[in-house]
Structure formats: C-alpha cells, structure tokens
N, C-alpha and C positions, 0 to 999 in steps of 0.2 A: 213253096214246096222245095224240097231236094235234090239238087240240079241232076242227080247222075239214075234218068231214070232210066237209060238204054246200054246202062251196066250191071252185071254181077254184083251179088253185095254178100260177102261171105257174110300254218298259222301266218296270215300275212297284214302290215301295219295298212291301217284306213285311213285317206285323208281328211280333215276337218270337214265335215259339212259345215261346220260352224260360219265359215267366212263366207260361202254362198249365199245363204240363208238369212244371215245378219243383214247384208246388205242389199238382199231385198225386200228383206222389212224395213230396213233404214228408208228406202227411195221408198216406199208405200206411205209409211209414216210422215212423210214429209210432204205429202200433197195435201195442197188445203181442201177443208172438206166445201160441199157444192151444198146448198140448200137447197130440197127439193120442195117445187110448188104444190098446192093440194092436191091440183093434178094427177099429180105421181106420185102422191104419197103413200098408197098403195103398195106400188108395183116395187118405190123404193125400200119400203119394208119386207117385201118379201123378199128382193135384191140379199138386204140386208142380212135378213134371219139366215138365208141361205148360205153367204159366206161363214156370218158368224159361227156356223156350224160343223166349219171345216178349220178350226182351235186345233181338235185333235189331229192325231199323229197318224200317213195312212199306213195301209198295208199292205203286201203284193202277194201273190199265190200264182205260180206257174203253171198253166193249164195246157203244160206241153207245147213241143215244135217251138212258136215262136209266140205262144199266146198267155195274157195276163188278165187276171182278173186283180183291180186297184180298186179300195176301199176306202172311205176317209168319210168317218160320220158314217151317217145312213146312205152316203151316194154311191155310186157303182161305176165304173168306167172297163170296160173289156176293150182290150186289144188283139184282135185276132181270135175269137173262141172257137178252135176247131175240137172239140168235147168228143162225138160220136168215135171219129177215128175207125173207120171198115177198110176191109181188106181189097185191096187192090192186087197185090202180086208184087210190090216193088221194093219191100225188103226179103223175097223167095228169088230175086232172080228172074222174073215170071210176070212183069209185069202188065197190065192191062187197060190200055186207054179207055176202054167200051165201059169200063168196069162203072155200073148204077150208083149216081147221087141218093146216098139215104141223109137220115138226121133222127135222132133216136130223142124224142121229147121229155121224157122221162128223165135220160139221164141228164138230157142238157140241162132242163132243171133242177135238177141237183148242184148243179155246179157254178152258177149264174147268177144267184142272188135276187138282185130286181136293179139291173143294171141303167141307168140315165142315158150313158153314150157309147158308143160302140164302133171305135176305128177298126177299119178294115186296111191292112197294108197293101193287098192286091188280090186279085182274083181267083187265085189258083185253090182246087179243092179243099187243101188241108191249112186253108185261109176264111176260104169263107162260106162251107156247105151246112154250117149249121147257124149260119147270120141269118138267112131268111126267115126260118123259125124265130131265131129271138127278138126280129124288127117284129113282127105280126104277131108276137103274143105279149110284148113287153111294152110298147110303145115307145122304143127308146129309139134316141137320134142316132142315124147310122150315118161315119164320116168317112169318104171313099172317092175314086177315082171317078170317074164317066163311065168307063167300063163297069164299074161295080155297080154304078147308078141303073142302070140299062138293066144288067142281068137279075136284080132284087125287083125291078120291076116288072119282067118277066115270069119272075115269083109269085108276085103279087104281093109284095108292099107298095104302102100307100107313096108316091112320090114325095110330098111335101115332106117326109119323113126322112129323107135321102138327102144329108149335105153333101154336095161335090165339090171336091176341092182339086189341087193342082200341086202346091208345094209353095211354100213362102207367109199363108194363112197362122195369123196369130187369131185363135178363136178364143173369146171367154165364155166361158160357160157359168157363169155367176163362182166365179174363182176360181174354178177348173180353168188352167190356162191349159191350150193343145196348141204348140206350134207343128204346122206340117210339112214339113223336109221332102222336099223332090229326092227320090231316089232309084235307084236300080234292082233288079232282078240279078239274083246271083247264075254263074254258069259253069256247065259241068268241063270237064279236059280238053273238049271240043271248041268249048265257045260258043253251046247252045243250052238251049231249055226248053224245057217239054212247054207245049202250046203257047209261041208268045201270040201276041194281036191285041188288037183295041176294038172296039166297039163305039158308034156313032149312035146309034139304036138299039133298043130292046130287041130281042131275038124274036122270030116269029112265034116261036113254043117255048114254054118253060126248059129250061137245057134238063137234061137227064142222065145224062154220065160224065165223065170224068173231063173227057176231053172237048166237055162243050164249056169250059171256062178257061177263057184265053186270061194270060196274065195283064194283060192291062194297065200296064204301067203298075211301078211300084212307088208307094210314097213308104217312109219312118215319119213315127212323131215325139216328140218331147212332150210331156204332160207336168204339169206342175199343180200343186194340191194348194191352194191359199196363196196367201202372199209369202210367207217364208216356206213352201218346198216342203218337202226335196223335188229338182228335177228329174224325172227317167227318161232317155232317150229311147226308144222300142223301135226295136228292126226285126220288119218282117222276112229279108231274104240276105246274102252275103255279100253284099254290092253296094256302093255308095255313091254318092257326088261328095267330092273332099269339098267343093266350094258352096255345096248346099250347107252342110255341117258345120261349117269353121266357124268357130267362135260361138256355138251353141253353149258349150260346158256345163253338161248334166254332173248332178251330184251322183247318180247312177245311169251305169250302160249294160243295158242289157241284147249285148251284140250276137248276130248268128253265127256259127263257126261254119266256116268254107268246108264242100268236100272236094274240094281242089285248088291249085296252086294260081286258076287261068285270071285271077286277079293281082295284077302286081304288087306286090306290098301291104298286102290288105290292112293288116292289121296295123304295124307300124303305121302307114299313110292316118289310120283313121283315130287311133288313138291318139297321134299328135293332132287331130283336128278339132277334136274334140274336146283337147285341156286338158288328156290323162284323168279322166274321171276318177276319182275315190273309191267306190266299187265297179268292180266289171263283173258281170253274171253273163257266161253263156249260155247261147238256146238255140234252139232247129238243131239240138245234136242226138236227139233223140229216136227212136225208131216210131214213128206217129202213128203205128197200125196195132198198137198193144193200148189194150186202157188204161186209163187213167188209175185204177184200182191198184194195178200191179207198180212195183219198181220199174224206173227208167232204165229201157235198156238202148244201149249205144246202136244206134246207126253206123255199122261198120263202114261206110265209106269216109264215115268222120275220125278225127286222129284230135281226140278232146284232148288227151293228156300235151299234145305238140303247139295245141293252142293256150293253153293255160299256161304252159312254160315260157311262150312267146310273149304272152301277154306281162309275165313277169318283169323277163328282161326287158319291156319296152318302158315300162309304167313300175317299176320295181315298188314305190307307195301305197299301190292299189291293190284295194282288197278284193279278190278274187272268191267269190260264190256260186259253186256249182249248184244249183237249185234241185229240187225234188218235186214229187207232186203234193205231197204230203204234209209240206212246213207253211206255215201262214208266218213272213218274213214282215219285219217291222221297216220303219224308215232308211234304216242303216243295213240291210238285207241280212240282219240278225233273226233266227227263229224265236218267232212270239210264244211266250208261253202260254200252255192252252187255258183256256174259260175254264173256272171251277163248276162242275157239274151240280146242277140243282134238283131239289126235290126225287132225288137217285138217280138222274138221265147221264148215263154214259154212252150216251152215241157220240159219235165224234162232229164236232163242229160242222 
C-alpha cells in the first residue's frame, strides 16, 4: 500500500530484448534431452504440451496500484490483483483503519481471466483483499509470505493451495519460471508504515477490516514466460534489498514510485542493480480507491513526472511506459492491437 497514510493528500530508445532472450534459448537448447521411462510418460507429455504452448508471445494488463494481470497462451499469472478498490478515506485526508474488508465478485471476474498462479507481494489491503476470492473460486496457486499463508487460511482457503515462500525460490511452473526476491516494504517521511507485523498463525477470526492485515514481509518477483522471455521483475511496494536483486536483469521493470525521499538512492541504487532494464513501467502511482473503469488518476503524494525524469537520466536506453488500465501491452510493453470483433461483438476484450 502507500506509505503516507497519516498524511494529507491534496519518445524513448528500448534496449534489445533480443540478447536476453537469445541467450536463454541458446542455454535451453543446449541441454541434452532426458528420456522419459513409461512411467512418466504421461505426466512428461503433459509437461510437454504445457510448455509447448507457451511459443506465443505474453501480454501484460495493469490492474492498478502494483498489480498485473500476465497472459501467455491460455495460462494466467496475477501479481497483486487488488480489483475491488473501496473507500477508505486515504486519498480524502480522512483516513480509516476500521475501515470493512469487502471484495466485489462480479467485478473481480471480469477482470481475472482463469488465472493458474497468483503472487501476492505482501499483506496489506490493497495487495491482497480480493486473493481470497480468487484462491476459493479459481483453484489457483497462491505464492506468499507466512503471513499471507495464515491470513488466506483464516479465509478459508484450502491450505495445500498456499505456497509459502521466503525470497531466493526459483519455482517452475511447467515454464513459468517465478524467482522470489526477498524484499522490503516502502516508508512514508517518518520511516514508518501503516500496520507492519508478521504472523506465526492463522488469526482466530477471519480479519474484517483494514487494519487486521499486518504487512508481513514483503517479497518482488521476476516471472519469465518459456525459455526465451521476456523477464518482468514486479514490485509490490517502494523498498528493496540491492543484494536480493543484483544480477537479476529483467528485460522489463515494473518499479513502484516512492512517495517519499526516506529511501536513500532509491532509484539510481536499484536500477544499477538490476542491469538498467530496457523498459521501466511505473506503478503504486496511482490513486487505488477509483475503478478501474475510469482513468488513472495520480496519488498526489507521488511526483510521477520527477520519477520518470530520474529514471531517464539514470538509464538514458530505457524505454519508459506509463501504463493505463485500458491497454493490453505486448512483450515489449507496446500496446496490442485490439482482436477484430466477430459476428458484430463490439464489447471490449
């Protein structure tokens, strides 16, 4: 979430995916292949068909604050799906910690697809009040902290359904690669954050407002689509470990822009850690209590334009994409042109 919640809130050159990518199809291509015995012959075909199916090229859709919906074939991967988005008080100035966990099912399905996995970066409301819903209606894997583990089960998702992770996890997912990056919680002028804490255990009651979901550590993850890519590094909050990240080098970074200074160096520290990514998309710059329906409107404690300039002169190569909710963005964070409508259907994708 957006650290500053106990204040007032009144054409660039891309660099090549091409060498990323190449080379790690090169090192895939070159592993000799393993005979599988009858055994497995099965499970290795369906292995099989599985990757095979991830040829095509994915796509990404910004689902506000710091959440992605990634597509590649018929598979699904969300990063953060906070969808609902209700009113709190804390772009009025007015904030309310009491303030009732909803989740509005209707719309989240609209917007969800038929997701396979589903990283959650941390805890906090406008992270993860609408993952309960899509663990217990989709059957998909939900990948999270301990804390996150605990409070879905207070939900009532089914445990086995709940990976918990820590940070350093290189997961395959039958070619979905997810590495998960130990990381931090961003902080406001102070050098705090609304609700941190961790969780050893499920809570006694399903939590019911806002302030029953402690941050809980925060991880990022990098996701990679097949063996050639592209990679996306995804961050949920404005804080890093420079030595979790180093040496990761996503083909795309889709970084949260700080609403404050109290991280030193943020940006320079993390772009050099990273290998100066070829696209930088920022996110969490948004106001998250407006729908998705409408245009993104600025979180006035954020200063987009001072981050996008910064990012310039740090990474002067990199192609900079302010994202929308509206654009379904191809590998290169290019907007996709839309499907030709059939048999008259002009609804929108």
């Amino acid at each position: 979430m957006s650290d500053d919640t106990d204040a007032p809130r009144p054409k660039r050159r891309i660099q090549d995916l091409g060498r990323r990518t190449v080379l790690r199809g090169a090192a895939f291509g070159a592993a000799a292949p393993l005979l599988a015995s009858p055994a497995h012959a099965i499970a290795s075909d369906t292995a099989t068909t599985r990757r095979a199916s991830l040829a095509g090229s994915p796509s990404f859709r910004w689902l506000g604050t710091s959440g992605w919906r990634i597509d590649v074939e018929e598979r699904t991967v969300l990063f953060d799906p906070y969808i609902t988005r209700f009113k709190t008080g804390l772009f009025d100035g007015n904030f309310k910690p009491g303030t009732k966990l909803r989740s509005d099912p209707e719309l989240v399905r609209e917007h969800i697809g038929r997701p396979e996995i589903v990283l959650v970066s941390h805890s906090h409301w406008d992270h993860i009040a609408d993952v309960p819903y899509i663990a217990k209606t989709t059957g998909a894997r939900i990948v999270g902290t301990e804390t996150t583990f605990h409070l879905l089960v207070a939900f009532g998702v089914d445990p086995g359904q709940i990976s918990v992770v820590k940070g350093g996890e290189v997961l395959d997912f039958d070619g979905i690669t997810v590495e998960v990056v130990s990381s931090l919680h961003s902080r406001n002028k102070r050098h705090t954050y609304f609700a941190p804490g961790t969780l050893n255990a499920p809570p006694p009651t399903a939590p019911r407002i806002i302030s029953d979901l402690p941050e809980g550590d925060t991880l990022a993850y990098q996701v990679t689509t097949g063996s050639a890519g592209p990679s996306a590094f995804l961050m949920g909050a404005s804080d890093f470990s420079e030595r979790a990240v180093q040496g990761l080098s996503p083909d795309l970074a889709m970084i949260a822009v700080p609403s404050s200074a109290s991280t030193s160096r943020y940006v320079p520290r993390l772009l050099r850690a990273l290998g100066q990514p070829g696209v930088v998309v920022p996110v969490h710059w948004d106001n998250f209590e407006e729908p998705l329906s409408e245009t993104p409107r600025l979180d006035p404690a954020m200063d987009l334009d001072a981050f996008v300039a910064l990012v310039h002169q740090e990474t002067p190569m990199s192609r900079i994409v302010v994202p929308d909710y509206h654009t379904t963005y191809g590998a290169d964070m290019r907007p996709k042109p839309r499907p030709v409508p059939k048999n008259g259907d002009h609804r929108l994708p």
